[in-house]
C-alpha positions in Angstrom: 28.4 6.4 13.0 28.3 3.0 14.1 25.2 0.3 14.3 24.7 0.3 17.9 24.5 4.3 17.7 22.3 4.4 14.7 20.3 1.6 16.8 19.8 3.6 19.6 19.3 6.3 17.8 16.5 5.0 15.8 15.0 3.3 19.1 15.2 6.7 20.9 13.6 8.0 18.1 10.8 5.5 18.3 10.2 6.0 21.6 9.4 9.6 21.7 7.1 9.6 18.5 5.4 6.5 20.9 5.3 8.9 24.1 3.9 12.1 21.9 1.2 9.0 21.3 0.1 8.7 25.1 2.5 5.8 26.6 5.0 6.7 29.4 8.2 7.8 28.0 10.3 5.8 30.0 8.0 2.7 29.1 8.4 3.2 25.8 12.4 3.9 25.9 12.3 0.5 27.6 9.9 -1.4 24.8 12.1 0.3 21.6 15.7 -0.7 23.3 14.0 -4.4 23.5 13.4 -4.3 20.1 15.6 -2.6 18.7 19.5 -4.7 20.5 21.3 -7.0 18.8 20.8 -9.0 22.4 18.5 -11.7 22.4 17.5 -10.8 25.8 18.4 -8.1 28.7 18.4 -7.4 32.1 16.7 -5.2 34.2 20.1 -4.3 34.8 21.3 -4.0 31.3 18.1 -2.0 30.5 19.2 0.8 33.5 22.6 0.9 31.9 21.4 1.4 28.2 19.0 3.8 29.3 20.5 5.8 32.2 17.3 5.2 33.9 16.6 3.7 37.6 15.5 0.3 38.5 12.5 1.0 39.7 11.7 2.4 36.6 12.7 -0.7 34.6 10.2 -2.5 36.8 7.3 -0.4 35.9 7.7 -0.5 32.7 7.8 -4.2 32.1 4.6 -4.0 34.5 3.5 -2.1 31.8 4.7 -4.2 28.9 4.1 -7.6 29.5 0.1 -7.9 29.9 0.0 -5.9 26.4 2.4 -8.7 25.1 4.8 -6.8 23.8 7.8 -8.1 25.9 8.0 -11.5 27.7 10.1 -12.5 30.6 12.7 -15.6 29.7 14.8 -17.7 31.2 18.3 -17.6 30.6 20.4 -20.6 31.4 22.8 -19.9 34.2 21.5 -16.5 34.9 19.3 -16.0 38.1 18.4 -12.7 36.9 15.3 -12.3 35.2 15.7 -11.5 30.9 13.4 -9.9 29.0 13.0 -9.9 25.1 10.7 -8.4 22.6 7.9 -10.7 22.3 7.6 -12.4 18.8 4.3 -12.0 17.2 3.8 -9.1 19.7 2.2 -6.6 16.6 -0.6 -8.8 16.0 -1.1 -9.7 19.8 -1.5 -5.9 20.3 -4.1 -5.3 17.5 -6.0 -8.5 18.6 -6.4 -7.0 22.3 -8.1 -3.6 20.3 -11.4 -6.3 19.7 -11.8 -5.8 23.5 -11.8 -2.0 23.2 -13.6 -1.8 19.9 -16.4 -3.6 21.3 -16.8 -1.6 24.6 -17.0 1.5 22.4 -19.7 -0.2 20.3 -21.3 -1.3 23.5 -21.2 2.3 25.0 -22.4 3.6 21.5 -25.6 1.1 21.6 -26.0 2.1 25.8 -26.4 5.7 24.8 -28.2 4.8 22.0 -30.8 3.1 24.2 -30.9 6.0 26.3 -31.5 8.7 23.6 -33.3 6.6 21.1 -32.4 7.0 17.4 -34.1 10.7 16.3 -32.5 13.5 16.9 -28.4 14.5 16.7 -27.2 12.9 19.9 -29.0 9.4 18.0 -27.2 10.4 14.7 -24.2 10.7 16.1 -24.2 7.5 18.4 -25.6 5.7 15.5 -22.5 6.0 13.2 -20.3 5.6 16.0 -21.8 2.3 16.9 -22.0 1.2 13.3 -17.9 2.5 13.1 -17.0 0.1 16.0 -19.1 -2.8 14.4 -17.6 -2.9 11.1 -13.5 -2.2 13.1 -14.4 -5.3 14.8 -15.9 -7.2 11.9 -12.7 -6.5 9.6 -9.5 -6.4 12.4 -10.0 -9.8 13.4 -9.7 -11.5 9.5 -7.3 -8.7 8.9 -4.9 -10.1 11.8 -5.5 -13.5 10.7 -4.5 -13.0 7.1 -1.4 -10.9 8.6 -0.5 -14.1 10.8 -0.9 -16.5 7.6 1.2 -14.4 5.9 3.7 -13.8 8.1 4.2 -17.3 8.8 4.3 -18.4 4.9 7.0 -16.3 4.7 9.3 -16.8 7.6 10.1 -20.6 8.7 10.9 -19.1 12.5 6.9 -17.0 13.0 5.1 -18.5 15.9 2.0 -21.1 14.7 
């Protein structure tokens, strides 16, 4: 079997175990050949050939994509179609926009928690998941820090 097979094998691979996680199949098929060809870039065009999949659905997965930073839209010298590429430093971008979500859950927590008040089981259980979304909060932000630092210590071409 050659590289480009085993690549798209392993990117089809990825893609599934990302669907049977709750994104779109065809969304994910999209992200894993992005990051998985030897391309620096494709086209919306080049991602409908790769995939067998329509242009319209291309389009709404890079709608998808690109606000959770995965992917970016380039330009490409001499090309007026638009490229797309596998954002670097996408991993860490992703995690960071969790904070967002972490706090609402903390927020809800305290909301109900107001509500309820602290006796009883409905406070018990609102209670520890209030204090879980603090202390996620507290520890991914210094965690995604330290993986950035790292990261760039260790590869001359990671984003500052």
């Amino acid at each position: 079997m050659d590289t480009d097979q085993r690549l798209r094998e392993a990117a089809e691979k990825l893609a599934l175990t990302l669907a049977q996680g709750g994104m779109q199949k065809t969304t994910a098929r999209v992200m894993t050949a992005l990051l998985y060809t030897r391309q620096e870039s494709m086209t919306a065009a080049d991602l409908c050939a790769e995939l067998s999949i329509s242009s319209g659905a291309v389009s709404t997965a890079v709608k998808q994509l690109i606000p959770l930073g995965l992917i970016e839209r380039v330009p490409a010298p001499g090309s007026r179609r638009d490229h797309y590429r596998f954002r670097q430093g996408a991993w860490a971008s992703l995690m960071s926009q969790q904070n967002a979500m972490l706090a609402t859950m903390g927020d809800a927590a305290q909301e109900g928690l107001d509500a309820a008040g602290e006796d009883g089981i409905t406070g018990r259980r609102l209670h520890e998941m209030k204090d879980f979304y603090a202390y996620m909060t507290e520890q991914l932000i210094p965690l995604i820090d330290s993986w950035r630092e790292r990261y760039a210590a260790q590869h001359t071409d990671a984003p500052r």
